[in-house]
N, C-alpha and C positions, 0 to 999 in steps of 0.2 A: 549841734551846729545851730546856732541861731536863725532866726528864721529870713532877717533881714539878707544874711548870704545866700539862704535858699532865692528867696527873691530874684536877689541880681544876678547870681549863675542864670536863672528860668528867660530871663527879659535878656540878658547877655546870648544867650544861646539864640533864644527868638529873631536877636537883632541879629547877630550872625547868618542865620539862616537864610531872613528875608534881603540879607545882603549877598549871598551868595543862589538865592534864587533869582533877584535883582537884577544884576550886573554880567553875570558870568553867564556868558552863554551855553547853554549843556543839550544834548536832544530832552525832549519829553519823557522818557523811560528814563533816561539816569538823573534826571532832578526828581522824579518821583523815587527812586531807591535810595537818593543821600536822602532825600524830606523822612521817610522811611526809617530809614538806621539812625539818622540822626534824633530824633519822638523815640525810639526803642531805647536807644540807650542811656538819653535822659529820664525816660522811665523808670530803667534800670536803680539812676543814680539816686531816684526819690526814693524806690524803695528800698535801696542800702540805706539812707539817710533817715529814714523814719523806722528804720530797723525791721519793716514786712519783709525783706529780698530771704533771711533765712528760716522765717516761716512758711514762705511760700516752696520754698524748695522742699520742707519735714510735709506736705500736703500729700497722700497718697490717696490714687483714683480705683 
């Protein structure tokens, strides 16, 4: 995946976010749990993309 997509999904997400903490009025606890899920599972999606998500999973403690 090029990196220029990575980019614009990261800045796309961002901008979503700061527009759905923005605008939409939500209590304090559940803007904190989308902010939350939302950072995990871009997380996630970097590291499927840079291919870490199935080494992290072969890691035994």
């Amino acid at each position: 995946m090029p990196l220029l997509t990575i980019l614009l999904v990261i800045i796309i997400v961002g901008v979503l976010l700061w527009a759905v903490n923005t605008y939409i009025p939500m209590d304090h606890k559940i803007k904190n749990i989308f902010n939350i899920v939302v950072v995990v599972i871009t997380v996630i999606w970097l590291l499927k993309v840079f291919g870490l998500f199935s080494y992290l999973t072969n890691v035994h403690v």
